[in-house]
KOLSEBA-219593 format. One line per 3 residues: number of its first residue (from 1); their letters; for each residue x, y, z of C-alpha. Coordinates in Angstrom, 1 decimal. Layout:
BEGIN
NUM	a	X Y Z | ...
END
This chain:
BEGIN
1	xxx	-82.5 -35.6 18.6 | -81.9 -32.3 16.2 | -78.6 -33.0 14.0
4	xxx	-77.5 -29.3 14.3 | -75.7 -28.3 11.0 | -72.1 -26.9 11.2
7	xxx	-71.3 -23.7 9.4 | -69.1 -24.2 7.1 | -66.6 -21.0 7.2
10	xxx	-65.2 -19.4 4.3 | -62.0 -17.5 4.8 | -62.1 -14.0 4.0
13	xxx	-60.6 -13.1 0.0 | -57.1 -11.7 0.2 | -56.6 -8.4 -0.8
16	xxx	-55.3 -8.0 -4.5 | -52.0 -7.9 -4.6 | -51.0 -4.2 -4.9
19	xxx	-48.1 -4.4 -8.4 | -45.8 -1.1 -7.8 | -45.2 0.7 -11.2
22	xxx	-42.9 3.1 -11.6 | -43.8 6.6 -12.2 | -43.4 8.9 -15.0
25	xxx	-41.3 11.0 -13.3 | -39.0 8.1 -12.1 | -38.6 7.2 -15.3
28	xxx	-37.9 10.5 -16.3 | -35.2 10.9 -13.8 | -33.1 7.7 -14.7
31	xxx	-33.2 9.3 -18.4 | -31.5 12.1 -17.3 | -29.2 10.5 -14.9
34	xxx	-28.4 7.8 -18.1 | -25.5 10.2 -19.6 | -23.8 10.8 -16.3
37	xxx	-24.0 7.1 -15.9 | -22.8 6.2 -18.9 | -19.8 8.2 -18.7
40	xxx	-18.9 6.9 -15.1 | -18.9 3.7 -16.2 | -17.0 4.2 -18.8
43	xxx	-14.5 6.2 -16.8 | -14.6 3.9 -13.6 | -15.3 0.1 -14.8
46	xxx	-12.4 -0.5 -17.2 | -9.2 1.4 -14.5 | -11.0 -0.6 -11.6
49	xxx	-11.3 -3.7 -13.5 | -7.3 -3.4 -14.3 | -6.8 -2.7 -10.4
52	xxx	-8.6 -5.7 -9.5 | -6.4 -7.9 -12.6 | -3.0 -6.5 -12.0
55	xxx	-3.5 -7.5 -8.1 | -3.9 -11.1 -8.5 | -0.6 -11.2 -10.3
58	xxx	3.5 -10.6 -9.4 | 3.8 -7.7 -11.1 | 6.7 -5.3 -10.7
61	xxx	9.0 -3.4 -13.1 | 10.1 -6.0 -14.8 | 6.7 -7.4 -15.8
64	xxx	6.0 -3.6 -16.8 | 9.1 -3.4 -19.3 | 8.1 -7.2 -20.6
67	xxx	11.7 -8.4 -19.4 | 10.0 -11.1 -17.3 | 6.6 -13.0 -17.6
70	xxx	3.5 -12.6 -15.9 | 3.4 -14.7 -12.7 | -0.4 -15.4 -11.7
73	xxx	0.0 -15.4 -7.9 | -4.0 -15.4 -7.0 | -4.3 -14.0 -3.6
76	xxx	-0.6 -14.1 -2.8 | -0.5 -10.2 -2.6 | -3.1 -9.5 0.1
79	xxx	-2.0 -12.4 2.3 | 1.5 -10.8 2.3 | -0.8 -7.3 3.2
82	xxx	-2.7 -8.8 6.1 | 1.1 -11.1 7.4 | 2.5 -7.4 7.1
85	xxx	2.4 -5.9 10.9 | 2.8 -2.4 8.7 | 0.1 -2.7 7.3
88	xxx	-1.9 -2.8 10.2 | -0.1 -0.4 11.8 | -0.7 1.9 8.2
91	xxx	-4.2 0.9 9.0 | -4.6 2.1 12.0 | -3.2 5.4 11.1
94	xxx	-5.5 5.9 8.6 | -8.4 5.4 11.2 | -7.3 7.1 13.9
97	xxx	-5.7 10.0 11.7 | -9.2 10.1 9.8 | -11.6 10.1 13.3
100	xxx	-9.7 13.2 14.3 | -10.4 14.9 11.2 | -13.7 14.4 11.1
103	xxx	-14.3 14.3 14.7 | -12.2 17.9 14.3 | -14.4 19.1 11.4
106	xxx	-17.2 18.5 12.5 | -16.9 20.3 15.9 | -15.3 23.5 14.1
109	xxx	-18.1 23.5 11.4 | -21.3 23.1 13.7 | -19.5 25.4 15.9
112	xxx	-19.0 28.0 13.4 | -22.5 27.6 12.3 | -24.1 28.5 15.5
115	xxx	-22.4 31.4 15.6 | -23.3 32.3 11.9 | -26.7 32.3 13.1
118	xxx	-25.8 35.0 15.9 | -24.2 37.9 14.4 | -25.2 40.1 12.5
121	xxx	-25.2 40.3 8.7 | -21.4 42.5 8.3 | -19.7 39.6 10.3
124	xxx	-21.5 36.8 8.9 | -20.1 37.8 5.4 | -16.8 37.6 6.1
127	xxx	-17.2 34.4 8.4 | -18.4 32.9 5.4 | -15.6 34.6 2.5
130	xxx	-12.8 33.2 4.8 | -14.3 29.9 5.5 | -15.1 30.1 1.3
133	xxx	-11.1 31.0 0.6 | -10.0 28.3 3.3 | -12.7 25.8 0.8
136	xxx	-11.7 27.1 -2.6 | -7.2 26.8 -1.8 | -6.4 23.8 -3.4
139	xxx	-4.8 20.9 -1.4 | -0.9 21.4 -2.6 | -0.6 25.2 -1.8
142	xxx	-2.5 24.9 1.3 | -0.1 22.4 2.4 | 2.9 24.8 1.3
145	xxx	1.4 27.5 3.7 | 1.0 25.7 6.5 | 4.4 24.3 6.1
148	xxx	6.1 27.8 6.0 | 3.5 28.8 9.1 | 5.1 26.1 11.0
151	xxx	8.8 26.5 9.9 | 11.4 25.5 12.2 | 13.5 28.5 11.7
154	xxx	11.4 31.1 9.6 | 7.6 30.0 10.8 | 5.2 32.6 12.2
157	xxx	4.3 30.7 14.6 | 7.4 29.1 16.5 | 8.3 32.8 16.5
160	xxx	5.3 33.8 18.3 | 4.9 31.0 21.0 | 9.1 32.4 21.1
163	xxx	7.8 35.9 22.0 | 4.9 34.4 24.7 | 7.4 33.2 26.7
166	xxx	7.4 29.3 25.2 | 11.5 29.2 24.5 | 11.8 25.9 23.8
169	xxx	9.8 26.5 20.5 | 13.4 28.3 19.0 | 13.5 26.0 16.1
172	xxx	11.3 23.4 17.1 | 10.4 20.9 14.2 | 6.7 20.0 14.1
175	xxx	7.1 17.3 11.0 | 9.4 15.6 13.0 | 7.9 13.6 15.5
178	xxx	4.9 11.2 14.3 | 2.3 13.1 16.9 | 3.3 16.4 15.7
181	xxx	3.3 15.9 12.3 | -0.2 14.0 11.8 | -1.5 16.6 14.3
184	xxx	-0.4 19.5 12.0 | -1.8 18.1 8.7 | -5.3 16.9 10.6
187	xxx	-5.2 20.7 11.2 | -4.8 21.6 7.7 | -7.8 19.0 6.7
190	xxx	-10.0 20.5 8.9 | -9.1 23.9 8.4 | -10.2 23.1 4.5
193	xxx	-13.0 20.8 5.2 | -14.6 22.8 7.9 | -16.8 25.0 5.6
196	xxx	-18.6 22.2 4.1 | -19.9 21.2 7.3 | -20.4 24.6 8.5
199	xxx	-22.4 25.6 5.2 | -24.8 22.6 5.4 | -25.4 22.7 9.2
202	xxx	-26.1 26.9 8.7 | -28.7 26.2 6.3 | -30.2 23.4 8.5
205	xxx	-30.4 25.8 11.5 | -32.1 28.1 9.5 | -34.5 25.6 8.4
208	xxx	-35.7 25.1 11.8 | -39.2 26.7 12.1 | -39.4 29.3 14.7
211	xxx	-42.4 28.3 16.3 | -40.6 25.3 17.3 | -38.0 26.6 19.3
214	xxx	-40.6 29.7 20.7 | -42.7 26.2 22.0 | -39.7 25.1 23.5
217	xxx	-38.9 28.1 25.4 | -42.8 28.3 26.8 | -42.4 25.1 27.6
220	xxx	-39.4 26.1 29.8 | -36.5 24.5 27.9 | -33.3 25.4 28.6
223	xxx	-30.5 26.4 25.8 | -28.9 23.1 26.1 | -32.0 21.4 27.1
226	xxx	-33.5 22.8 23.2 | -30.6 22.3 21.5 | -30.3 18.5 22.8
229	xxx	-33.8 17.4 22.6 | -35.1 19.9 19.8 | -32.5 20.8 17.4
232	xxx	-30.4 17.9 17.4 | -33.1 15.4 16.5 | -33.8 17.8 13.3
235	xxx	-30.4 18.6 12.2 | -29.6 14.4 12.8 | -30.1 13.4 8.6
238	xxx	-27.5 16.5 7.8 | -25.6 15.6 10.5 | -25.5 12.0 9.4
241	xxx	-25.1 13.2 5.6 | -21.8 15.7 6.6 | -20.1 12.7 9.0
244	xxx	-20.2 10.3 6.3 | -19.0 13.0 3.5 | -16.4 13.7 5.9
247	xxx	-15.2 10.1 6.3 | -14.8 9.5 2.5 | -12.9 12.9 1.7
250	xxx	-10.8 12.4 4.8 | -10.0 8.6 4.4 | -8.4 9.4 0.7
253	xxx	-6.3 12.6 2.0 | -3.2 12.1 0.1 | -1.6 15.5 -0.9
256	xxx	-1.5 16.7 2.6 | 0.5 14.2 4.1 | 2.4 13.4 1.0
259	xxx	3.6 16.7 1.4 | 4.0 18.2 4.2 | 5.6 15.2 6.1
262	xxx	7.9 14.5 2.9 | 6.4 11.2 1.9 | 5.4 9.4 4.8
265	xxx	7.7 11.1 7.9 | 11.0 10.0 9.2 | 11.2 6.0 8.6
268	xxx	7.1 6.4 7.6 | 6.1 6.9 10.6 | 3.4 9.0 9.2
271	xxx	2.3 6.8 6.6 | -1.8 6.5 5.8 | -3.3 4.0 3.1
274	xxx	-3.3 6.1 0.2 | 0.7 6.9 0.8 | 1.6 3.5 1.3
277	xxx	0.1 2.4 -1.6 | 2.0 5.1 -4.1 | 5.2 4.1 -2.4
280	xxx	4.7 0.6 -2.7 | 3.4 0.6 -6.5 | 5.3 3.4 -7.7
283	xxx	8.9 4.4 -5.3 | 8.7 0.2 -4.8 | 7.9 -0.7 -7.9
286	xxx	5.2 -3.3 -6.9 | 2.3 -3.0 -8.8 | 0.6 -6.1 -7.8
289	xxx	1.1 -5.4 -4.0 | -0.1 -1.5 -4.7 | -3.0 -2.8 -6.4
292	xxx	-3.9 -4.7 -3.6 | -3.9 -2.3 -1.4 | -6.0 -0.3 -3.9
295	xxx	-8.8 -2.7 -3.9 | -8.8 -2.8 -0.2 | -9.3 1.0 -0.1
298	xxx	-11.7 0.6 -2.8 | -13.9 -1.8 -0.4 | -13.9 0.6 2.3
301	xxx	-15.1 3.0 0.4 | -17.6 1.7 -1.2 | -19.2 0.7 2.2
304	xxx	-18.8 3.8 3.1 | -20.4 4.9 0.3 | -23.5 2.8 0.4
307	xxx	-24.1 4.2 4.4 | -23.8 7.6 3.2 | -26.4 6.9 -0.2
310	xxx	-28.4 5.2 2.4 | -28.9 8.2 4.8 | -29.6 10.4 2.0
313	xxx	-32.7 8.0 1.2 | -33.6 8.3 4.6 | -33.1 12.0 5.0
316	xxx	-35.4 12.1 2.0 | -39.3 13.4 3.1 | -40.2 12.1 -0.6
319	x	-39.1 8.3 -0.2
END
């Protein structure tokens, strides 16, 4: 009987291990980005790293005019935040006051930027210088004009609703109750945020080849149907890019409400995050407790932050 010899099977060689090295131009481009870096640091590291101290301590005015000791409390200042019910409720402000802005200036923006792309060239300039003067008036005298629009007794427009017939606008206060008032300065955010968005989804539009949207219309798309399925999809990274912008610039509004709701409304009703921690470091005088909620706001932030660095790398053909 034949012995029949087994093959003996070799496994295949793995592939050599492919070591990424950074480019020339990588390289390049840290180099340049090293000053900017540098100076960040140096800005941000040592006022953060103070922030982060000061809130692990009991530290109010006393402690800052050296007539009592430093009391090392640990976390003792952000479990009094998360016992505080207004803090929560300061919390929830901040979201749902934030969501409308964005929600708000985005809406407005895109909105605006369609119809950039359907007028002609006359109209389109000045769409663009007022949304540019609404973007260039800083925070404090855009709150002042908005105020004196929406006077009780000498406001524009409480005289005008007046004249339509609306009576019961004859000195009505719109900083007084909590609705009114956040509604008035989420429409002074997005009346100077809304070019931003507006800007960035024009150029994106424009961007969008024509042979595209001359395929969609032989194909028998509909105006919805191409701006759902076709233009949509394309405009999704700046879309992405604007929402997230929009988040962090809304979420640290401070002058707006600071202002035009004197400090947080009647009994701070009207009090976000950034407000409540000025009047708790600075017209309360504790430091450790403002800290805290500093490096809380920090956090959220920074999250936000690392979504919006990561749709950018996403949004990136090159990457």
């Amino acid at each position: 009987m034949a012995i029949q010899e087994i093959p003996i099977i070799t496994p295949a060689p793995r592939p050599p291990v492919k070591r990424r090295r950074v480019s020339r131009d990588t390289l390049t481009a840290w180099l340049y980005l090293a000053p900017a870096g540098v100076l960040l640091a140096a800005v941000l590291i040592y006022p953060i790293y103070q922030i982060i101290l000061i809130s692990f301590y009991d530290y109010g005015q006393a402690q800052a005019t050296g007539a009592a000791p430093l009391e090392f409390i640990g976390l003792g200042n952000y479990r009094e935040l998360l016992s505080d019910s207004q803090f929560w409720l300061v919390l929830a402000n901040t979201f749902v006051f934030g969501g409308v802005c964005v929600v708000g200036g985005l809406v407005v923006g895109t909105a605006l930027a369609v119809l950039a792309t359907r007028i002609r060239a006359v109209p389109r300039m000045i769409l663009f210088l007022a949304a540019l003067g609404a973007w260039a008036t800083p925070a404090m005298a855009g709150s002042y004009v908005w105020l004196f629009l929406f006077d009780a007794d000498f406001g524009i427009v409480n005289e005008a609703l007046s004249g339509l017939g609306f009576r019961s606008m004859d000195g009505h206060s719109w900083t007084f109750g909590t609705l009114s008032a956040f509604g008035l300065v989420a429409a002074e955010v997005i009346w100077c945020s809304f070019p931003f968005v507006m800007v960035t989804m024009y150029a994106g539009i424009k961007a969008i080849p024509e042979e595209v949207l001359e395929a969609a219309a032989l194909d028998g798309a509909s105006t919805w149907r191409a701006a759902r399925s076709v233009i949509l999809p394309i405009l999704k990274p700046l879309l992405l890019i604007a929402t997230i912008q929009s988040i962090i610039w809304d979420f640290k509004v401070f002058t707006q409400i600071y202002v035009m709701t004197n400090g947080g409304g009647v009994a701070g009703r009207n009090l976000v995050l950034n407000v409540y921690a000025y009047q708790k470091a600075f017209a309360g005088q504790e430091y450790g407790l403002g800290s805290a909620i500093g490096v809380l706001m920090t956090l959220l932030l920074l999250s936000i932050t690392g979504l919006y660095v990561r749709s950018q790398r996403r949004s990136t053909p090159w990457q």
